[in-house]
N, C-alpha and C positions, 0 to 999 in steps of 0.2 A: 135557533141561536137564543139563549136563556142570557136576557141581560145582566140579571145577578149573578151568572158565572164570571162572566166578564167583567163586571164591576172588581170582584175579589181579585181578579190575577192583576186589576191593575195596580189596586192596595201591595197585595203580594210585593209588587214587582211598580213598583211609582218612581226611583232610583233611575230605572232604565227609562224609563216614559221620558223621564225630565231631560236626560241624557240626549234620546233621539230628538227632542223637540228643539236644543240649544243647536245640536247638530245640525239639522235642516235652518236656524235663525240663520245660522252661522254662512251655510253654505248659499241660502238665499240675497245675503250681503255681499258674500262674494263675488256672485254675478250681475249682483246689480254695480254694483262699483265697478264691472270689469266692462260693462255695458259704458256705464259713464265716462269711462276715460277713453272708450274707443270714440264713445260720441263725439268728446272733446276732441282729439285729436282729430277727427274726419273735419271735425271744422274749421282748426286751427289750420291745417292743410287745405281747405276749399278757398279759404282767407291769404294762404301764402305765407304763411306766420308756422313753419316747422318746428316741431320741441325737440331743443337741441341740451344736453346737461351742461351748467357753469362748471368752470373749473373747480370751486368749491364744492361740486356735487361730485366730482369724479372718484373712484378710488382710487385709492394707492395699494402697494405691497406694505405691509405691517413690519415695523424692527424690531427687531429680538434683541439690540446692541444691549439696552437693560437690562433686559431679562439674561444674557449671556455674562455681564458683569458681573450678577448678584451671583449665579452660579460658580462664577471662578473664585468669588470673592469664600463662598460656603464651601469651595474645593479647600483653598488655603488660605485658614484665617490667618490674621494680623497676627502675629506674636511680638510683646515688648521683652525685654532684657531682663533677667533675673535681677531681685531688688535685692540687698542688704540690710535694710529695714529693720529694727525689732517688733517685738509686740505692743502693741498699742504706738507706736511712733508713726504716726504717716508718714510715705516716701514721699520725698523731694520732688515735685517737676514744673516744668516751666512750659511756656507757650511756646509753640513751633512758630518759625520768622516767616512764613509762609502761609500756612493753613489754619494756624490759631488753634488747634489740638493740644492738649497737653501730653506731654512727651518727659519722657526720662532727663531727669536734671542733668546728667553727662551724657546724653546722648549726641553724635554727628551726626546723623540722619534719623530726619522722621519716619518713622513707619507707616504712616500714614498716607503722605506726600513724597517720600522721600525727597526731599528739599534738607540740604545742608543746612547743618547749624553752627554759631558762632562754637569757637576752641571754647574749652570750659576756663574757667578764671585760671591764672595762677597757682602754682602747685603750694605755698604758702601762704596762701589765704587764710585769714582769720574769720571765718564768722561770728564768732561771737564773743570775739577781741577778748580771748583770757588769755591768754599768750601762747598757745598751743596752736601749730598750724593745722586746716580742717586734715588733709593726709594722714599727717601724723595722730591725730585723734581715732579714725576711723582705722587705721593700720592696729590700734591698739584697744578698739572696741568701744574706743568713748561717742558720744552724741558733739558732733562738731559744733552744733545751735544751741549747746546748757552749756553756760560760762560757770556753772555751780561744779561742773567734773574736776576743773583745776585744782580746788580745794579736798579732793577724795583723794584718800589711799585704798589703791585695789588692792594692794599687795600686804598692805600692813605691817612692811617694815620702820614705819614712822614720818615716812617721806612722801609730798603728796603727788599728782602725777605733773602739779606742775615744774615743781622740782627737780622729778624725774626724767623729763622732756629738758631741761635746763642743762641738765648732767649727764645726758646722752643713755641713759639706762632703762631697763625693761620695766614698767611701770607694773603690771603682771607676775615677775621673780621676784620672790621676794629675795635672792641669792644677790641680786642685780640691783646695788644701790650708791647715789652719790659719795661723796666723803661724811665720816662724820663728824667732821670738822665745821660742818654748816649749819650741825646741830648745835653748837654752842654760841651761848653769849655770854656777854659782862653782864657780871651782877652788881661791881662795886670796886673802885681803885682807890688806894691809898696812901702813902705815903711811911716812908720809916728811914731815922738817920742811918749812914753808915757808920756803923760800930767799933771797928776794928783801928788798931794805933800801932805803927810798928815801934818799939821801943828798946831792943836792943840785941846784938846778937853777939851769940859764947859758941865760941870756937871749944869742943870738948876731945877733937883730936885733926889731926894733918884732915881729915879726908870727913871730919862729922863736926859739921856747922849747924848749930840751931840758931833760931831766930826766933826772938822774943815779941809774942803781940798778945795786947790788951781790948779787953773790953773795953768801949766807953765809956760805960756806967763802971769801971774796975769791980764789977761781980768774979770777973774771970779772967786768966793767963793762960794763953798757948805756946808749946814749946814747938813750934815746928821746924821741919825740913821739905827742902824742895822736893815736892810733889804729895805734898802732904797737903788736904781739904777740910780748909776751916771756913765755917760757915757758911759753907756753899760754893767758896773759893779757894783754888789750885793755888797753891805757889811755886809759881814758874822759874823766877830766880833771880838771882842780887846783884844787882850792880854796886861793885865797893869804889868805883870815882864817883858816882854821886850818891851813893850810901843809900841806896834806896832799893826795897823788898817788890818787887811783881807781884799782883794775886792778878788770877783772872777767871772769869764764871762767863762761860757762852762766848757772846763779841766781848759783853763788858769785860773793860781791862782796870786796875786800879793800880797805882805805882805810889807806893806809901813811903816817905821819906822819916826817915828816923825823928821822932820825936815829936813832931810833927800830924795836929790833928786835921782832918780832913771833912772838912761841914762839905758832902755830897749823901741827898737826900737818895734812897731809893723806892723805887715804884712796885708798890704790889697791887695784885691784881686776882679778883675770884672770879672765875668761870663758872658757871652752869652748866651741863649736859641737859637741853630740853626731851631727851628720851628716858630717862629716867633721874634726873636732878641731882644726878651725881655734883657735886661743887669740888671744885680744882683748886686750889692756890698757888701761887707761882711768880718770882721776880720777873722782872724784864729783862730779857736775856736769856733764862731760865729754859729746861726744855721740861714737857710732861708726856706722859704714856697716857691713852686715850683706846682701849679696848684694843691693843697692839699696835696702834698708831701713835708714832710720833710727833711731834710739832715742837716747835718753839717760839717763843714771844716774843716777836723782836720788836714794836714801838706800841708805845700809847698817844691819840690823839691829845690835842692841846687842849680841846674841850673834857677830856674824860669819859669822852662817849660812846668810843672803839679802840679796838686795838686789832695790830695786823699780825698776822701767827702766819709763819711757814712748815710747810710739812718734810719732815726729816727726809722719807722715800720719795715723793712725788715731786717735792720743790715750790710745789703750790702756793699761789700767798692765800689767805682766805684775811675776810675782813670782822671781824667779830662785834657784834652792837648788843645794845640795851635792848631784856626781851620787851615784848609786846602787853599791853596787858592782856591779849587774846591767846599770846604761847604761855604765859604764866597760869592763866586757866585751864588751857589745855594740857600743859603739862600735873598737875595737880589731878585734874582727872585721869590720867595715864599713872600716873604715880600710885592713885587708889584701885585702876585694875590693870595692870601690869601686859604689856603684850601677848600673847598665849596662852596667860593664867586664865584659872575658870571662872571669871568673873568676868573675863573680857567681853568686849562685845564681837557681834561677826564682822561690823566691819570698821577700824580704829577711827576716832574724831576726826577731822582735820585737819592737816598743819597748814597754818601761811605759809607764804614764803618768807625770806629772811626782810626784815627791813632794811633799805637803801642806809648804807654806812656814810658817819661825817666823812668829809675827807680831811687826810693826815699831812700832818705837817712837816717835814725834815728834822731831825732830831741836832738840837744844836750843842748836845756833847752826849758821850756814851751812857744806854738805860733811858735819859728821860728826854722829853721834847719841853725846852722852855721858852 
């Protein structure tokens, strides 16, 4: 046997040397340990003193209840409720009253816990007190929590959507809008004598009575007959036991007694159109056309500040007030690009709402309130 052969095969092969060597450590620990704990126990037993295991050393059988949880739990995940949400808006939610998870803001049960939850608020809740309940916002696409949406027209008929919601109409159609009668205000009220004098009447046959009336400034003479309109007033007809001529325009009635002048001031009054700044004039009494809508004027307040207009078809009152400087603005800018012209923008200003009207007085003779 050539000990330099042997030397090489164990370089060779030093990997396995080391292997067998741990091997044999290994297995040599094992019997001595197996040695010493028989030794021990032979003693513990010649002593009387048997090794018996504590309860805490015993086994048990292993639960799986965990491990069978997370399984059912990766069979069928949790799924929440489809959101309505837009982009970049976070969804709404709230703590569960049980598990403290956050949960779909109208959700009845949690999905989590399923533990009941409080009804959700009131179907006319305001969150974010613009006067629009949250429903009726989300029913029409607006953000219930931006009190800025009240002031927008989606639609760009010149109405905003608070208005819209006000009037019961589609905020979205632009077909579908209040009256626009809400679009108007008083620009200025003024005052002018009543003119007219009756001063005599010529009988020119059995069956044709004229009646003679003056100007008050005597620039002019009318020769009228009954149902003939001078200056804005019918004459309806003569009474000959108190010699006195009928005119009458609207309610206003006026009973002009021969010769006889009449100091009754009457009430004028210019309107605005804040959709396009159309201006109206008009007595009290007086009726006007308004984009195929009729109205008439029936009082002005005692301060000057409003006046109340009925609508010929609908019978509506609507209350009419001094604009805003913010609709005087905004109407000047709508003036300069016109709704649908090409200058418009995509989406029109603002409109307020109408400002809170004085209130009106009872009128204590026909035309004016004094």
């Amino acid at each position: 046997m050539k000990w330099p052969t042997q030397l090489n095969w164990v370089a060779q092969h030093y990997d396995l040397v080391a292997l067998a060597l741990m091997l044999l450590a290994l297995g040599g620990s094992s019997a001595f340990l197996a040695l010493h704990i028989e030794r021990t126990e032979n003693t513990l037993r010649d002593a009387d003193r048997p090794v018996t295991p504590r309860a805490q050393q015993a086994f048990h059988d292993l639960d799986f209840t965990a491990y069978s949880n997370a399984l059912a739990r990766l069979a069928n995940p949790v799924r929440v409720g489809e959101s309505s949400n837009r982009f970049f808006v976070s969804e709404i939610r709230v703590f569960c009253i049980q598990c403290g998870k956050w949960i779909e803001y109208a959700a009845r049960k949690c999905p989590f816990c399923e533990a009941e939850q409080p009804p959700p608020p009131d179907k006319d809740v305001d969150s974010d007190l613009d006067g629009m309940p949250d429903t009726w916002e989300e029913s029409h696409g607006l953000d219930p929590y931006n009190p800025d949406d009240a002031r927008l027209d989606l639609d760009g008929d010149g109405f905003s959507n608070l208005e819209e919601y006000r009037a019961g109409t589609d905020p979205r159609d632009p077909q579908s809008m209040p009256s626009i009668l809400g679009k108007l205000r008083l620009r200025r009220v003024w005052t002018t004598p009543f003119k007219l004098r009756f001063v005599a009447v010529q009988r020119l046959s059995e069956t044709d009575e004229r009646y003679q009336l003056n100007a008050r400034t005597l620039e002019r003479t009318y020769f009228a007959k009954i149902g003939d309109v001078i200056e804005g007033y019918r004459v309806e007809h003569y009474d000959r036991a108190a010699d006195t001529l009928v005119l009458q325009r609207g309610d206003a009635v006026r009973r002009l007694q021969r010769g006889r002048v009449i100091d009754d001031d009457q009430l004028n009054l210019q309107l605005v159109f804040l959709l396009d700044g159309t201006n109206l004039q008009c007595r009290v009494g007086d009726t006007f056309t308004l984009r195929g809508l009729t109205a008439r004027v029936v009082e002005v307040s005692r301060d000057r500040q409003s006046a109340r207009l009925v609508s010929e078809g609908t019978k509506e009152e609507y209350i009419v007030t001094l604009p805003t400087a913010q609709e005087e603005a905004e109407m000047r800018l709508r003036m300069s690009a016109p709704l649908g012209g090409p200058d418009a923008p995509a989406v029109p200003p603002p409109v307020s709402p109408p400002a809170p009207a004085a209130p009106l007085v009872p009128p204590a003779g026909p035309g004016a309130l004094q």
